[in-house]
C-alpha positions as CSV (number, residue, x, y, z in Angstrom):
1,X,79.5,9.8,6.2
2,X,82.0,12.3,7.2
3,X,81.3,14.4,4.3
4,X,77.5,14.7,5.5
5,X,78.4,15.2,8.8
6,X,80.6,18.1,7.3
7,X,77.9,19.6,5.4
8,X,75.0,19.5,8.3
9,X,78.2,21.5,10.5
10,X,78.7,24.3,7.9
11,X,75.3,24.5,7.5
12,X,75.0,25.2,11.0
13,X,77.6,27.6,10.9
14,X,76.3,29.4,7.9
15,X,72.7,29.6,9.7
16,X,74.2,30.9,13.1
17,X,77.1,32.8,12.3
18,X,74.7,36.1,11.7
19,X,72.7,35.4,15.2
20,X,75.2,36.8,17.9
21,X,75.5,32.8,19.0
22,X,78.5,31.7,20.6
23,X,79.4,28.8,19.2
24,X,80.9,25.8,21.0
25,X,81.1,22.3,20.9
26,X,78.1,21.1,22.5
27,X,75.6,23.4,20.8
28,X,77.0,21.7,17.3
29,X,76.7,18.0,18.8
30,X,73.2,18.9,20.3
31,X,72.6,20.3,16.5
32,X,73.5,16.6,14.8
33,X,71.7,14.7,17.4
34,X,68.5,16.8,16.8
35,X,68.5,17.1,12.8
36,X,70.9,14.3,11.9
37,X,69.5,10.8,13.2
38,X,72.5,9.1,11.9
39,X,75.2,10.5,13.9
40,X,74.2,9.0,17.2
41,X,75.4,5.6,15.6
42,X,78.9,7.1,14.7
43,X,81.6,8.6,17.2
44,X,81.4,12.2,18.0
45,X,83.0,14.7,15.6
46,X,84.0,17.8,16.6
47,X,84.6,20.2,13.6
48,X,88.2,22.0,13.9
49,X,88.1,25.2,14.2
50,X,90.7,27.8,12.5
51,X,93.4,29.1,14.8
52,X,94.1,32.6,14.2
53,X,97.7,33.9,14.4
54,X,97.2,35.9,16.9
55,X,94.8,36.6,19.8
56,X,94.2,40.0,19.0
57,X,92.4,38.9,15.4
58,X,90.0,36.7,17.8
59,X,89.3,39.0,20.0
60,X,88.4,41.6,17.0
61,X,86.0,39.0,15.7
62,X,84.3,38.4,18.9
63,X,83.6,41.9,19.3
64,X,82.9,42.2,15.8
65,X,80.0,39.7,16.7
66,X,79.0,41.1,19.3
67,X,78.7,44.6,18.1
68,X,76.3,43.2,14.8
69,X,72.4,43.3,15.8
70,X,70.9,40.0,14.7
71,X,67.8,39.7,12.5
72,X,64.9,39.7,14.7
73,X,63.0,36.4,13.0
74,X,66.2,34.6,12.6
75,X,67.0,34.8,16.2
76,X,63.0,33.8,16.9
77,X,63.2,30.6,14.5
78,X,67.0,29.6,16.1
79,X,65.7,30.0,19.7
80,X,62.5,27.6,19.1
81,X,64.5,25.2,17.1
82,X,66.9,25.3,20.0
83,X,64.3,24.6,22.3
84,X,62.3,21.6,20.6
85,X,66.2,20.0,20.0
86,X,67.1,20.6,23.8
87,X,63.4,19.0,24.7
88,X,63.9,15.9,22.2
89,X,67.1,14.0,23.0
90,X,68.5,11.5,21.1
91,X,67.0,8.5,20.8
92,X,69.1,5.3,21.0
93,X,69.1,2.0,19.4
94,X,67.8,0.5,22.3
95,X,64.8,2.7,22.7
96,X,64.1,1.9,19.0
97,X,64.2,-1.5,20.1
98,X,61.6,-1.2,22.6
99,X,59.1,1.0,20.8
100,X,59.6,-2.0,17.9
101,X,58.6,-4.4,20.2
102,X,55.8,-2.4,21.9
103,X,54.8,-1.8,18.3
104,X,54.7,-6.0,17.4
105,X,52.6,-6.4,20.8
106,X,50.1,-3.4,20.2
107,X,48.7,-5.0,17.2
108,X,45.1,-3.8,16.6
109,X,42.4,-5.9,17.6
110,X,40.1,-6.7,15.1
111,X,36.6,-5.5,15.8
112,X,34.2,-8.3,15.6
113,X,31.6,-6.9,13.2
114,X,28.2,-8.0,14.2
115,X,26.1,-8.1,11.3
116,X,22.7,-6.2,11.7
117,X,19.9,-8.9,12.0
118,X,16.9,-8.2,9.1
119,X,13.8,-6.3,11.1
120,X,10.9,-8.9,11.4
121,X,8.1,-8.2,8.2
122,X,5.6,-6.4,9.3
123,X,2.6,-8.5,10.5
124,X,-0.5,-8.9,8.5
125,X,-3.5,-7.5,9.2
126,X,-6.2,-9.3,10.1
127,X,-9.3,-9.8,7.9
128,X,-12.5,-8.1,9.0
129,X,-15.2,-10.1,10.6
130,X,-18.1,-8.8,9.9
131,X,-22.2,-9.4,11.0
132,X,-24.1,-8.3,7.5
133,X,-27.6,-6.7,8.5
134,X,-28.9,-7.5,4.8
135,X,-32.0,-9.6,4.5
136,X,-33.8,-11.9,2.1
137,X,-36.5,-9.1,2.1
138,X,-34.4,-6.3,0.9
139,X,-33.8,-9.0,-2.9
140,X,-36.7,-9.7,-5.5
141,X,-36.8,-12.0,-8.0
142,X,-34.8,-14.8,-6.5
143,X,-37.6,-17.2,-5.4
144,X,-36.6,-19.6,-7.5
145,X,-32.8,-20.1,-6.0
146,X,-33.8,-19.4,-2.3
147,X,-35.4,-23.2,-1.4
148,X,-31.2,-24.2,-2.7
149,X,-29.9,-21.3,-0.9
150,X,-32.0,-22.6,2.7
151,X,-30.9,-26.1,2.2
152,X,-27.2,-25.9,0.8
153,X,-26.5,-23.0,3.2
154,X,-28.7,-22.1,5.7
155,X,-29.1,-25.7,7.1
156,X,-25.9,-26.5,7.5
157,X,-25.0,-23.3,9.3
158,X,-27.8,-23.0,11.8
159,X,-28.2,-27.0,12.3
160,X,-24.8,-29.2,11.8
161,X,-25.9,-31.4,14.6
162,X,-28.7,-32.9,11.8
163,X,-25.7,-33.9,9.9
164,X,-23.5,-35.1,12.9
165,X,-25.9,-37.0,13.8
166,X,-26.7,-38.5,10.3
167,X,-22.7,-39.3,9.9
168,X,-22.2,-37.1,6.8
169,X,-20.2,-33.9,6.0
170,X,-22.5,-30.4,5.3
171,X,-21.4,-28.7,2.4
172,X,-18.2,-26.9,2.1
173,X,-18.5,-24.5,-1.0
174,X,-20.8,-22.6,-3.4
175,X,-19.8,-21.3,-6.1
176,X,-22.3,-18.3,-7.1
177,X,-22.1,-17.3,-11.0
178,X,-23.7,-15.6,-13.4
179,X,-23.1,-11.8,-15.5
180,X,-22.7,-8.7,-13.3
181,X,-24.8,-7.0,-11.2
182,X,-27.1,-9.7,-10.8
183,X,-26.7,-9.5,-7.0
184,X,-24.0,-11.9,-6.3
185,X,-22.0,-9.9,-3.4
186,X,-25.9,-8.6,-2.0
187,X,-27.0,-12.6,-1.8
188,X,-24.0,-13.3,0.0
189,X,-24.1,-10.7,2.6
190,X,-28.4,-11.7,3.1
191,X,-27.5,-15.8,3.7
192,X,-24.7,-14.6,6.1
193,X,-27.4,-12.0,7.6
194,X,-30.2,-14.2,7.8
195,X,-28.3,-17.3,9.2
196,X,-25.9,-14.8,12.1
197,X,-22.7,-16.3,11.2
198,X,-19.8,-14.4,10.8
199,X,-18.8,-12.3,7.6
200,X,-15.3,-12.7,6.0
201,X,-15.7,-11.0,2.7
202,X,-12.0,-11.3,0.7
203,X,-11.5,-9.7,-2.9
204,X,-8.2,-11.1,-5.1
205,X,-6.2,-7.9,-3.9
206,X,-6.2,-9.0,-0.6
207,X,-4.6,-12.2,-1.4
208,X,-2.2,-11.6,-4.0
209,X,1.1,-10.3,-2.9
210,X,4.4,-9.6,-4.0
211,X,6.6,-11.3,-2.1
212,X,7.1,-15.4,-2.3
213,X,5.1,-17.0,-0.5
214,X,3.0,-14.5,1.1
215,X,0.0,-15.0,-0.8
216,X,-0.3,-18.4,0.6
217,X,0.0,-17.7,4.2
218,X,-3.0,-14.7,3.2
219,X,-4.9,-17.9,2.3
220,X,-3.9,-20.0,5.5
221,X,-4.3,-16.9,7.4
222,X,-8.0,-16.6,5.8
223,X,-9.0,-20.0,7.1
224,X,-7.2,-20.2,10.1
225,X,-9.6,-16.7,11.3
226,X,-12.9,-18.4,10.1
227,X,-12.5,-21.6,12.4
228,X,-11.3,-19.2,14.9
229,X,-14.7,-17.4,14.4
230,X,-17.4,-20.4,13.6
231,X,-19.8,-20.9,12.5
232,X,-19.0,-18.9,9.5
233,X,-19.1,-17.6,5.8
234,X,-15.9,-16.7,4.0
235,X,-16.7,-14.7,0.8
236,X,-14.4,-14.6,-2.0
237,X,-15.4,-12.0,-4.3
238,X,-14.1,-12.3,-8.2
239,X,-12.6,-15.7,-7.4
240,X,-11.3,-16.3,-11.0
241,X,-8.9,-13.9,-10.6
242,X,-6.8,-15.8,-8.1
243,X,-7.8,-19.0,-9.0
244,X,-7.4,-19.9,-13.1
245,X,-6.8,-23.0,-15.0
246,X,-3.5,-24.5,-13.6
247,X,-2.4,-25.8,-17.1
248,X,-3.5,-21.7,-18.9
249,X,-1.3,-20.1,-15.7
250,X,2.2,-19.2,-16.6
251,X,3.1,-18.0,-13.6
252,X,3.8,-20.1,-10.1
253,X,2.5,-18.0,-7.6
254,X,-0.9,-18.7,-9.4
255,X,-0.3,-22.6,-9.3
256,X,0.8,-21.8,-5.9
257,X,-2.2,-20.2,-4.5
258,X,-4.6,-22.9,-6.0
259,X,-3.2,-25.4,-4.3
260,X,-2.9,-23.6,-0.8
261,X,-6.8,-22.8,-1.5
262,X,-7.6,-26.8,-2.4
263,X,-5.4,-27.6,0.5
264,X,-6.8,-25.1,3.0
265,X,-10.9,-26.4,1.9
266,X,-10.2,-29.8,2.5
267,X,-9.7,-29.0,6.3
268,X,-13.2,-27.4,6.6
269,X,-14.5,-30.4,8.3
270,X,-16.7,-30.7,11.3
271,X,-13.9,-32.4,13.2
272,X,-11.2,-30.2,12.5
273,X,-13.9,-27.1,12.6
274,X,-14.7,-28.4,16.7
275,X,-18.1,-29.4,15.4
276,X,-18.9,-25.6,14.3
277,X,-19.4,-25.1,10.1
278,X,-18.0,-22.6,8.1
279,X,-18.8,-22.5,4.9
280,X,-16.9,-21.2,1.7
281,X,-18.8,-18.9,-0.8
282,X,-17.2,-17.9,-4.8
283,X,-18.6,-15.2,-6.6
284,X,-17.5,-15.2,-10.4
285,X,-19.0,-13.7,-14.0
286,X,-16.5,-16.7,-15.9
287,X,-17.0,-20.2,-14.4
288,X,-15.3,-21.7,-17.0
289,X,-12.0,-20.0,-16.1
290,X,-11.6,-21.8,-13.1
291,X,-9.1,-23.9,-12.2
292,X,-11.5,-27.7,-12.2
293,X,-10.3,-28.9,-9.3
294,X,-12.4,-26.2,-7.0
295,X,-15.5,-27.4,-8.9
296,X,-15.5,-30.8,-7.9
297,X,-17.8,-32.7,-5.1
298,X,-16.2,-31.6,-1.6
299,X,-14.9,-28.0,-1.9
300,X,-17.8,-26.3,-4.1
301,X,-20.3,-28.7,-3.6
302,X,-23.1,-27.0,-5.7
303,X,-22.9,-24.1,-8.4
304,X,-26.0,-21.2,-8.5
305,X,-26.5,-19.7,-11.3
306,X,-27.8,-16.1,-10.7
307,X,-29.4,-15.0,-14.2
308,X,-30.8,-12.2,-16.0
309,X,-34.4,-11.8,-14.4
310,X,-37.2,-12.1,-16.1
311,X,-40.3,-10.1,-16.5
312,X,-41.9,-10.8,-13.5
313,X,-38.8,-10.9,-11.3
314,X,-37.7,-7.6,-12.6
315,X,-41.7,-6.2,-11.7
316,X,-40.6,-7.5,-7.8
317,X,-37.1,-6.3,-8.2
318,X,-39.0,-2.7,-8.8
319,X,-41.1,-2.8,-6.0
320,X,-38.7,-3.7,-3.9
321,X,-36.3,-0.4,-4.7
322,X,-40.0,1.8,-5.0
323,X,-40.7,0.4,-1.4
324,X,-38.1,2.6,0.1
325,X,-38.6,5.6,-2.2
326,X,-41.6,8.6,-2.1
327,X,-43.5,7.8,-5.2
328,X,-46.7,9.3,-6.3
329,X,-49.7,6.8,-6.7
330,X,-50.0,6.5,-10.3
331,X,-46.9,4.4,-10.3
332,X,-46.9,1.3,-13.5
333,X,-44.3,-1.7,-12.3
334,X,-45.7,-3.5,-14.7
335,X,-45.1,-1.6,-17.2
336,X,-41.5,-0.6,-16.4
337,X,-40.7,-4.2,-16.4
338,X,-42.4,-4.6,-19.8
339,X,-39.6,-1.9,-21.0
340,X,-36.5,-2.8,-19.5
341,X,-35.6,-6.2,-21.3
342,X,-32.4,-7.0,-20.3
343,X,-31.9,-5.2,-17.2
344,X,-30.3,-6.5,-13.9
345,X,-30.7,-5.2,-10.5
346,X,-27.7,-3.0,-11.0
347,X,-29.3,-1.8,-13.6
348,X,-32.9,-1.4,-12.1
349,X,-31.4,0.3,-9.1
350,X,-29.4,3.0,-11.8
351,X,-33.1,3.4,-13.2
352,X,-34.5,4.8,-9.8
353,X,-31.6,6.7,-8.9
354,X,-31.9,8.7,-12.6
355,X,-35.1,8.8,-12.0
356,X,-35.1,10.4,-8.5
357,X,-32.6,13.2,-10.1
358,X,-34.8,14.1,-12.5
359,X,-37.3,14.8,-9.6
360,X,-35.1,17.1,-8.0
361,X,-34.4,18.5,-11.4
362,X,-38.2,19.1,-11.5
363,X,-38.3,20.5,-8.4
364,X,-35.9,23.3,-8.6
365,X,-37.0,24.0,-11.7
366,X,-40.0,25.0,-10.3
367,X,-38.5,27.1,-7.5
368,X,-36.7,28.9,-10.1
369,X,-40.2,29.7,-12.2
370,X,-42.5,30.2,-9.6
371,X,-41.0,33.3,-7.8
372,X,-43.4,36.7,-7.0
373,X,-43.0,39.2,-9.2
374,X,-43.0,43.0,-8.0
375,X,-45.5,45.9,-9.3
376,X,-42.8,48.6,-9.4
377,X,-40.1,48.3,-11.6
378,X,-38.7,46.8,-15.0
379,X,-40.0,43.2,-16.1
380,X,-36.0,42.4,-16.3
381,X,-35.2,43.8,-13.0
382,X,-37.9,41.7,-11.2
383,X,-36.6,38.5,-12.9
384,X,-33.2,39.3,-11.9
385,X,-34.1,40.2,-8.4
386,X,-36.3,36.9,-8.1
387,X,-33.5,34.4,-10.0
388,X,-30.8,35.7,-7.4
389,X,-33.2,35.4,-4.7
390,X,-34.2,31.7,-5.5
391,X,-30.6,30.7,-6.7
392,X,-29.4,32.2,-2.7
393,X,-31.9,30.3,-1.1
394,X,-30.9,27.0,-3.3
395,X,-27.3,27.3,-2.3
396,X,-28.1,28.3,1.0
397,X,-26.8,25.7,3.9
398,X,-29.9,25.3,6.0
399,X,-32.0,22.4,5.2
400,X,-35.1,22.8,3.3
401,X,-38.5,22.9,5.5
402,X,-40.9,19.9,5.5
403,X,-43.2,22.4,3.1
404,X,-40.5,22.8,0.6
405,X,-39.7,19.1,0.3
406,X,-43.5,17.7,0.5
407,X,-43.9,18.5,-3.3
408,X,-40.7,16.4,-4.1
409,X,-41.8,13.1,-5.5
410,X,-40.9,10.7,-8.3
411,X,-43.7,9.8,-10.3
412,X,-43.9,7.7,-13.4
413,X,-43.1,9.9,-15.9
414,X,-39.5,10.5,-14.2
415,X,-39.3,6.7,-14.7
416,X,-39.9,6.9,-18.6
417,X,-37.3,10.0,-19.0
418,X,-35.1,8.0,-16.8
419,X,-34.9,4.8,-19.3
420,X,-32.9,6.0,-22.0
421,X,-30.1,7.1,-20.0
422,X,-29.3,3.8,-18.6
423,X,-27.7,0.5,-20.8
424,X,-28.7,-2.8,-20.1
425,X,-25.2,-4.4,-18.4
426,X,-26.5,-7.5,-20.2
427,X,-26.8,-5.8,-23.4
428,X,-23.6,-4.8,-22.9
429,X,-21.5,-7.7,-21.6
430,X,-23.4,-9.1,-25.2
431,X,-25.7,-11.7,-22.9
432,X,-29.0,-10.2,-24.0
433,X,-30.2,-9.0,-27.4
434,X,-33.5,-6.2,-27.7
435,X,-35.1,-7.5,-31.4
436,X,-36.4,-4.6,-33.1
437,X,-38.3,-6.7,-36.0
438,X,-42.1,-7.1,-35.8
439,X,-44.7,-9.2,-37.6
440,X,-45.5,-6.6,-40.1
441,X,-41.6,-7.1,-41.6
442,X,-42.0,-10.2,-42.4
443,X,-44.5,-11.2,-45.6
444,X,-46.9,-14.0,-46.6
445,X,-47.4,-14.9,-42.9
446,X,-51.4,-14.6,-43.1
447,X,-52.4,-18.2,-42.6
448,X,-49.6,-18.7,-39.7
C-alpha cells in the first residue's frame, strides 16, 4: 500500500512541479483523497521532503520556480482538476453504507404490464331485405309449374291462418332445379313479388368464410333476420356449393355448415316464426350433389324441376321479350321457336339482344350511305366531306331526334342473322342434342 501511495505522490510532484504550484501538505492529501479512494481507509502519509543544507539553496529554488512561466494548458487542466477534487470530498465508509442501504430499499418496482385486450371483430353486415317488383307476367312458358308454385308457396305465405287452423305445418323448403338459365333466380324474385313478402336473396360467397366458425353464425345470422322480417322468402342461390354430400366433403367447415343449415330449417315453424311463414327457396343445376338430408319431407318439402322449354313455351317466352321491344309487323314467333331447339330463356333473351344490335348496325349503316352529295367538286372529296360529316354527328353527345330514331326497328330478318351467333346453353352443358339426319338418309323405309 505504501508503495502505491508513493507512486500516486511522485506522480503528483512530477505533474505539478512545472506549474508555479506551491506545494504543501494539504494540497497532496486533498490530491489522494480525490484520485486515490483507498487512502481514506489508511492513516495519513505525509511524503518527506529533502532538507537542503542550507537555506540559501531553498530559497534559489523557490525563486527559481517562481521565475519559470508555466505552460498555459497545464495550469488550465491542474486548476479544474483542483476544483472538481476541492468540490468532491472524500467519501467515508459510513456514507457508503448509507447509499448501500438506500440502494437495497430503492429496488425498482416492477411495472405491471397490462396486456392489450384483442379489438372486438368487426360486425357483420346485415343481409339485404329486399321487395322484388318481378311478376308472373314478365315469364313465359311456365304454366305448367305455376298451379305448384300458388299452392306450395303462395298459399302458405299469403294465408297461414288456413293451416293454423287445420293443425298442420305449411311448407318449409323448395328446392328449384334444373340446367342454367332456365329462369331459376327470375322465378324466385316473381313468387316473392307477387306474394309481398320480404326478399333475402344469399349466394355461397356470402356464407363461406375464413375464419372458424363464422360461416355458421352467417347461417344463424340468415335466419335469425327472416323471422325478424316475416312473412318471408330466403333465397339461396347455387345451394350445392355450400351444401354437398357430408360423406364426399373432406373438409369440416362443409360438414359444419350443413348441419347449422338442417338445424337452423327445423326452427322455421309457425310457433317459433310468431304465427308469420317464411319460407326457404334452393336454386341448383346438380340435385344430386346435395347433401340428402336437405331433401327430405320437412326442410325442402317439394323439388321443381325447371326444364328446357319446349316449342310452344319457347313461342311465349318470345313474345314475352318482343312485348317490350319495337318490332316491325312482319314478325314469325312461330317460326323462331321452330329454329331454336334447345334454347333457354337466357338464351332467347341473347337472341333479341343480337338481334336489336344488328338493328343499330343497320341503322348507321344507312346514315353513313345515305349522305347528300355536292355538285362542285371531286366524287372523293364529297365522300370524304359527307363520311366525316355523318361519323361527327354519330359520335356527337346530343341525343338523336325522334326522326332519326323512328326508322330504328328490329324486324325478322335481324332475328335470322341473329341465330347463328348464339349456342344453345343446353347444347352446351350436353342436355340437348340438334339431329342433323333426315328420312332421305336412311334406305328401304318406303312401306314404313
Amino acid at each position: 500500500m505504501d508503495r502505491k501511495i508513493k507512486f500516486h505522490v511522485e506522480k503528483f510532484l512530477r505533474e505539478n512541479a512545472d506549474a508555479g504550484l506551491i506545494i504543501t501538505e494539504s494540497t497532496v492529501v486533498q490530491y489522494l483523497v480525490s484520485t486515490y479512494p483507498e487512502y481514506s481507509r489508511k492513516p495519513a502519509v505525509c511524503p518527506k521532503r529533502p532538507r537542503s543544507d542550507s537555506s540559501d539553496e531553498d530559497e534559489k529554488q523557490a525563486q527559481a520556480l517562481e521565475s519559470t512561466a508555466p505552460p498555459p494548458s497545464n495550469l488550465l487542466n491542474n486548476i479544474i482538476r483542483k476544483s472538481y477534487a476541492a468540490a468532491a470530498p472524500a467519501e467515508t465508509k459510513a456514507d457508503k453504507a448509507d447509499k448501500a442501504s438506500d440502494a437495497v430499499d430503492e429496488k425498482p418496482k416492477k411495472v405491471k404490464r397490462v396486456r392489450a385486450e384483442a379489438p372486438p371483430p368487426p360486425p357483420t353486415s346485415d343481409f339485404v331485405v329486399t321487395r322484388p317488383t318481378t311478376r308472373y307476367t314478365d315469364f313465359g312458358g311456365i304454366n305448367s309449374i305455376l298451379k305448384e308454385v300458388q299452392e306450395l308457396i303462395e298459399y302458405p305465405l299469403t294465408h297461414p291462418e288456413i293451416y293454423t287452423h287445420l293443425g298442420v305445418e305449411p311448407p318449409r323448403g323448395i328446392l328449384l332445379h334444373g340446367p342454367p338459365g332456365t329462369g331459376k333466380t327470375m322465378l324466385a324474385n316473381a313468387i316473392a313479388g307477387e306474394s309481398g313478402a320480404c326478399f333475402l336473396k344469399v349466394s355461397a360467397p356470402e356464407i363461406v368464410s375464413g375464419m372458424s366458425g363464422e360461416s355458421e353464425q352467417k347461417v344463424r345470422e340468415l335466419f335469425e333476420q327472416a323471422i325478424a322480417n316475416a312473412p318471408s322468402i330466403i333465397f339461396i342461390d347455387e345451394i350445392d356449393a355450400i351444401t354437398p354430400k357430408r360423406e364426399n366433403s373432406s373438409r369440416g367447415m362443409e360438414k359444419r355448415i350443413v348441419a347449422q343449415l338442417l338445424t337452423s330449417t327445423d326452427t322455421l315453424n309457425l310457433e317459433n316464426t310468431g304465427g308469420k311463414p317464411v319460407l326457404i327457396i334452393g336454386a341448383t343445376n346438380r340435385p344430386n350433389d346435395l347433401d340428402p338430408a336437405l331433401r327430405r319431407a320437412g326442410r325442402f318439402d317439394r323439388e321443381i324441376c325447371l326444364g328446357i322449354p319446349d316449342e310452344p313455351s319457347r313461342e311465349r317466352i318470345l313474345r314475352v321479350l318482343a312485348s317490350k321491344m319495337r318490332l316491325s309487323g312482319d314478325m314469325d314467333f312461330k317460326d323462331l321457336a321452330r329454329r331454336t331447339p334447345g334454347f333457354v330463356g337466357a338464351d332467347l333473351v341473347s337472341l333479341t339482344k343480337e338481334a336489336a344490335v344488328l338493328a343499330v348496325n343497320r341503322i348507321f349503316s344507312t346514315l353513313l350511305t345515305t349522305t347528300p352529295v355536292s355538285p362542285h367538286g371531286p366524287a372523293d372529296d364529297v365522300d370524304d366531306e359527307a363520311r366525316r360529316t355523318v361519323n361527327d354527328e354519330i359520335r356527337s353527345v346530343a341525343p338523336f331526334t325522334a326522326e332519326q330514331l323512328e326508322p330504328l326497328r328490329v324486324d325478322m330478318m335481324d332475328f335470322l342473322n341473329a341465330l347463328p351467333k348464339v349456342q344453345p346453353s343446353s347444347k352446351r352443358e350436353g342436355f340437348a342434342t340438334i339431329p342433323d339426319v333426315s328420312w332421305s338418309d336412311v334406305g328401304a323405309l318406303v312401306q314404313v
